[in-house]
C-alpha positions as CSV (number, residue, x, y, z in Angstrom):
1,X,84.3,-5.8,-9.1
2,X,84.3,-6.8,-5.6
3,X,80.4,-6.2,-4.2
4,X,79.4,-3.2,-1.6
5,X,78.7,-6.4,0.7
6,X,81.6,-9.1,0.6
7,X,84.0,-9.3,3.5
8,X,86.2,-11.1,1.8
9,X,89.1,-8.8,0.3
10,X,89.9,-8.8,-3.5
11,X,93.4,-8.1,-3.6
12,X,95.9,-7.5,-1.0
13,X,96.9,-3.7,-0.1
14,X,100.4,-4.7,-1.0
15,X,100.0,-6.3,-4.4
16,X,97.4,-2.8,-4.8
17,X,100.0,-0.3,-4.3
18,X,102.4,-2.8,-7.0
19,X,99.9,-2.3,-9.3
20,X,99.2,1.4,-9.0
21,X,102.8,2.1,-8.8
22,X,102.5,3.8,-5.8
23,X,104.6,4.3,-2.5
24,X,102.6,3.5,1.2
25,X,105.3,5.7,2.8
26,X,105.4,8.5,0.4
27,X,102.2,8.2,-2.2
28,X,103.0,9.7,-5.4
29,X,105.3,12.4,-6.4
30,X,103.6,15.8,-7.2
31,X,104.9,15.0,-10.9
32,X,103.5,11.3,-11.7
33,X,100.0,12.8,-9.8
34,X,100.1,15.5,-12.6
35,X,100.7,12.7,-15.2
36,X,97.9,10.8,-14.3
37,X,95.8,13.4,-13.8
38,X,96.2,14.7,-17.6
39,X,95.9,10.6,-18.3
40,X,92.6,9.7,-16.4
41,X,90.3,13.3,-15.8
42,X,89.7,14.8,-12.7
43,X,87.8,12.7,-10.2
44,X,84.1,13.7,-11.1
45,X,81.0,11.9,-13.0
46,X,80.0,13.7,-16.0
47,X,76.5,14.7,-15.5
48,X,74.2,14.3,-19.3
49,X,72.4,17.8,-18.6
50,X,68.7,17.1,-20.5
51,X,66.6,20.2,-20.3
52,X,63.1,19.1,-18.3
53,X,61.0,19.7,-21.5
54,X,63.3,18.0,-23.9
55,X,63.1,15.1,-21.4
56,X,59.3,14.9,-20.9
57,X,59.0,15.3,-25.1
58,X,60.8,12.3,-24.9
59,X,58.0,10.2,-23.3
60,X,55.9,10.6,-26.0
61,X,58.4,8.8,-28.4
62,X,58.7,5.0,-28.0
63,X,56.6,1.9,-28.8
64,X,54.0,2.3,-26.3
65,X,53.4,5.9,-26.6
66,X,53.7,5.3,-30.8
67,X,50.9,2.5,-29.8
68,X,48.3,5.0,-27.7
69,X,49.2,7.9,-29.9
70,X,47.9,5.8,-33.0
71,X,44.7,4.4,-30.8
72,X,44.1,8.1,-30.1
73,X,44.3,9.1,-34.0
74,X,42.6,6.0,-35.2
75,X,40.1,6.8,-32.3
76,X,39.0,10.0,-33.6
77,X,39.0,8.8,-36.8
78,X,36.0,6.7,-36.4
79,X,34.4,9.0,-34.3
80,X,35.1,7.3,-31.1
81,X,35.3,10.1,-28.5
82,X,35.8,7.6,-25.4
83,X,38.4,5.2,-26.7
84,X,40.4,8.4,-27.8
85,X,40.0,9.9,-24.2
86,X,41.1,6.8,-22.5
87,X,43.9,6.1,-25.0
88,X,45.1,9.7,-24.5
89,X,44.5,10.0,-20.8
90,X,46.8,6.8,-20.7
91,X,49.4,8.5,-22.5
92,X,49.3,11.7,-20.3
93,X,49.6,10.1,-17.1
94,X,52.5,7.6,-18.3
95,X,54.6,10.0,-19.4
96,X,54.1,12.2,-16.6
97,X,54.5,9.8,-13.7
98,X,57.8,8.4,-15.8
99,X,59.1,12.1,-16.1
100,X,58.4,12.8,-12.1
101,X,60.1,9.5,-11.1
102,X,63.1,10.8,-13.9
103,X,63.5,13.6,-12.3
104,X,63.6,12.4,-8.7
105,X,66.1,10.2,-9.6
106,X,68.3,12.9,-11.7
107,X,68.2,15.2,-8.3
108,X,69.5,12.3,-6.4
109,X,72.2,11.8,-8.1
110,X,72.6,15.3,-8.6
111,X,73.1,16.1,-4.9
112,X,75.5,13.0,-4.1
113,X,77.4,14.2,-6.8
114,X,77.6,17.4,-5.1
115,X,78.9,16.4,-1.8
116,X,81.8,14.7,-3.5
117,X,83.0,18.3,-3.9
118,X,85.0,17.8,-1.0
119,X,88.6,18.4,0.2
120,X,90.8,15.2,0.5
121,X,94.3,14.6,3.0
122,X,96.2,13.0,0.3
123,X,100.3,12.1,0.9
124,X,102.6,13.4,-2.0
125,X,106.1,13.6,-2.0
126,X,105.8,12.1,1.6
127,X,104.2,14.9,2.8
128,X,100.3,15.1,3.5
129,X,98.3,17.3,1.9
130,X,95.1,18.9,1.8
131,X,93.5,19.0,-2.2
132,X,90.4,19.1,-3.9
133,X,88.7,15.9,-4.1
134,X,88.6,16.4,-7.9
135,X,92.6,16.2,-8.3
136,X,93.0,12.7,-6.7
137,X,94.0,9.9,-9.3
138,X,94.3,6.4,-8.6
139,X,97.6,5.2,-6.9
140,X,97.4,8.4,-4.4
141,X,97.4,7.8,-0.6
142,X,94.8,9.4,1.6
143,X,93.7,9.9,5.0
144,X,90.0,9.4,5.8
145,X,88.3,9.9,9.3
146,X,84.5,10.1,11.0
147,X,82.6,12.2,9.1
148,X,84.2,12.5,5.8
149,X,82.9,11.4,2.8
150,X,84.5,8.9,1.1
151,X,85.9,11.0,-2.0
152,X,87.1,7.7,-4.7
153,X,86.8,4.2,-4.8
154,X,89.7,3.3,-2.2
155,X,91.5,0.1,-0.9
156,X,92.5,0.5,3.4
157,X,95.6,0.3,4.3
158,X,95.5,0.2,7.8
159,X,92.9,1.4,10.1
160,X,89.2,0.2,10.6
161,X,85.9,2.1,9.6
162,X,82.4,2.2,10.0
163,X,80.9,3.1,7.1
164,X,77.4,4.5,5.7
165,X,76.8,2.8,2.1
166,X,73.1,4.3,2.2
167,X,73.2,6.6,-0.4
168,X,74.7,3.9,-3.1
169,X,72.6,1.0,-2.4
170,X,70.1,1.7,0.0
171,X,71.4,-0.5,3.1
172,X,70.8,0.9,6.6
173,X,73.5,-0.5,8.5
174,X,76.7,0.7,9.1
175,X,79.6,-1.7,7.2
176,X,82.6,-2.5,9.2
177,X,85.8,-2.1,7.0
178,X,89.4,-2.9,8.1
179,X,92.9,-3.8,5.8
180,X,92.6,-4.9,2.9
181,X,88.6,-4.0,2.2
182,X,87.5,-1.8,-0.7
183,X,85.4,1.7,0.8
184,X,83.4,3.0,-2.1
185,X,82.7,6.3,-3.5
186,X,79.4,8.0,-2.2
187,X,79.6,6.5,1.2
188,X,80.4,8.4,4.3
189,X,82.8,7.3,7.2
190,X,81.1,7.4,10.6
191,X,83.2,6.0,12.7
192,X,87.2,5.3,12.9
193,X,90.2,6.5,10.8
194,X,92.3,5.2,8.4
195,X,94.8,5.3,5.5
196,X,94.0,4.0,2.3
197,X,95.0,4.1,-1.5
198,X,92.6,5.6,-4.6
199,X,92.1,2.6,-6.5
200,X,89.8,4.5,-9.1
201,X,87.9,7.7,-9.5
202,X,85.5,9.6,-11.7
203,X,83.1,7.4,-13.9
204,X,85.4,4.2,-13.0
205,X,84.5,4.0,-9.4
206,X,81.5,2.3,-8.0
207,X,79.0,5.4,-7.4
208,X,80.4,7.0,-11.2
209,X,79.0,3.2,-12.9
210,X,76.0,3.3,-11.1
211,X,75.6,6.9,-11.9
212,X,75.8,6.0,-15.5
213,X,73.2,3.4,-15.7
214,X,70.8,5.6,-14.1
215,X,71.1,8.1,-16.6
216,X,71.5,5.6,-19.6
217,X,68.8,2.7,-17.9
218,X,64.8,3.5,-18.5
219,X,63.2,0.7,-15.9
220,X,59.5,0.6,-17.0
221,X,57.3,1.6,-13.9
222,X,54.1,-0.6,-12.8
223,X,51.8,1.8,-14.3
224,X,54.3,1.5,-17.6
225,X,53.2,-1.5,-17.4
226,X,49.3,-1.2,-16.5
227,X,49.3,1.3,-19.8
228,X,50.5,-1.1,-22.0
229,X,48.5,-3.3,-21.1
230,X,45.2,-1.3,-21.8
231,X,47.2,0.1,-24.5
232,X,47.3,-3.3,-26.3
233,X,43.6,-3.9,-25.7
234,X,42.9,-1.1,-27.2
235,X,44.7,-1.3,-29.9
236,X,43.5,-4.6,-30.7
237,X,39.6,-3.1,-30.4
238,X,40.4,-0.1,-32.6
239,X,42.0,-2.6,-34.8
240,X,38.9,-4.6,-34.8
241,X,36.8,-1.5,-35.8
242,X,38.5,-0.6,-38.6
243,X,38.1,-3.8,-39.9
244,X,34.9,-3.9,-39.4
245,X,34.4,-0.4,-41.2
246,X,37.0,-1.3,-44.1
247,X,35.0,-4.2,-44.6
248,X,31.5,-2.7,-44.6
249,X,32.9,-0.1,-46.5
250,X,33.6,-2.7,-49.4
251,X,30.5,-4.3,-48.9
252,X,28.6,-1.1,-49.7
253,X,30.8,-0.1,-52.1
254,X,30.0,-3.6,-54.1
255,X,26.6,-3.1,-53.8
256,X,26.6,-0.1,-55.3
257,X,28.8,-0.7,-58.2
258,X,26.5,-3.6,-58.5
259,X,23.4,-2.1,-58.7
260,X,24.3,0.4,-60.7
261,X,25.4,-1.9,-63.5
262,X,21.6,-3.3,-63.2
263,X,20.5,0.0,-64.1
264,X,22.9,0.7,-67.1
265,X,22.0,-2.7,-68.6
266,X,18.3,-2.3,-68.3
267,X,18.4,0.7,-69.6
């Protein structure tokens, strides 16, 4: 997949509309759109819906929460009230601060996903067309201008852009884009005008993949990281204790057996 960055053009707008099957002076016939449509989905990212409390449940399960919840258990256990606060105040506040940043994220994407609930000029049967963004499908020509947002992943036909690729990867400058140059999903058109042909939409295009790694991805923040940390030393303390009382536990319970064998035998 050509990068939001690269300048130089993957493939040709010709050999593009080949591919697609598509016509630059007509687009696609009301028909083959219909076709594809039924083929491909409408052009929208499924969103995983995870109710809030089945998602912050879920940062109590995994090896580093398994490893504080067992410090905390092991903890009380031998009686150690601080080690069991610590270990469980590590837990709380890791699985919090990875829920809050979860959430932020899911909101984000959320709300882009939104604004790509938008109405798209599209040519069919050589006539152009208003539609909802949703029932474009690769191979269909459309018209974008300043201020629209770019519905699908398309390839320019002719024209030249300024585009805003902030809300898929952060960059603050506008990206000049002229024939031949992929326009991605998400972005928004600020300056300029121009014809150009869907190359993909719905979880195939550019915003839909990264959409899906966010939801499927778990990055492990710095405090992640800090916790497991402590969590490990911890562990290998608690660990050490209950050696220690296994072991003294034997001791004494050898020393008892033994002694009371002296007393059966002099008696």
């Amino acid at each position: 997949m050509q990068t939001t960055d690269s300048k130089t053009p993957a493939r040709s707008a010709t050999d593009t509309i080949l591919s697609l099957g598509s016509n630059r002076a007509a687009g696609l016939t009301a028909v083959e759109a219909t076709l594809r449509l039924n083929r491909d989905g409408p052009n929208d990212v499924p969103e995983a819906r995870i109710h809030p409390l089945s998602r912050l449940l879920r940062k109590f399960w995994g090896l580093s929460a398994w490893m504080l919840e067992l410090i905390v258990a092991l903890s009380v256990m031998l009686g150690k009230r601080v080690d069991a606060w610590v270990a469980l105040g590590l837990l709380l506040v890791n699985a919090v601060l990875s829920f809050l940043q979860e959430q932020r994220a899911s909101a984000a994407v959320s709300a882009l996903r939104r604004r790509l609930q938008v109405t798209a000029r599209v040519l069919r049967d050589a006539s152009w067309t208003p539609i909802p963004a949703r029932e474009l499908v690769p191979g269909d020509v459309v018209r974008v201008r300043a201020g629209d947002f770019v519905p699908a992943d398309l390839l320019i036909l002719d024209g030249d852009l300024r585009v805003d690729q902030s809300a898929l990867t952060g960059e603050s400058q506008e990206i000049a884009r002229t024939t031949d140059h992929a326009v991605f999903s998400g972005s928004t058109v600020r300056r300029g005008e121009a014809t150009a042909i869907v190359t993909a939409t719905g979880g195939r295009t550019y915003f839909g993949k990264t959409t899906q790694l966010i939801q499927t991805a778990h990055p492990k923040l710095h405090v992640e990281e800090v916790t497991t940390r402590l969590g490990e030393s911890l562990f290998v303390i608690v660990g050490v204790l209950v050696g220690v009382a296994v072991t003294l536990s034997s001791f004494k319970g050898c020393a008892s057996s033994t002694a009371y064998r002296s007393r059966w035998c002099c008696s």
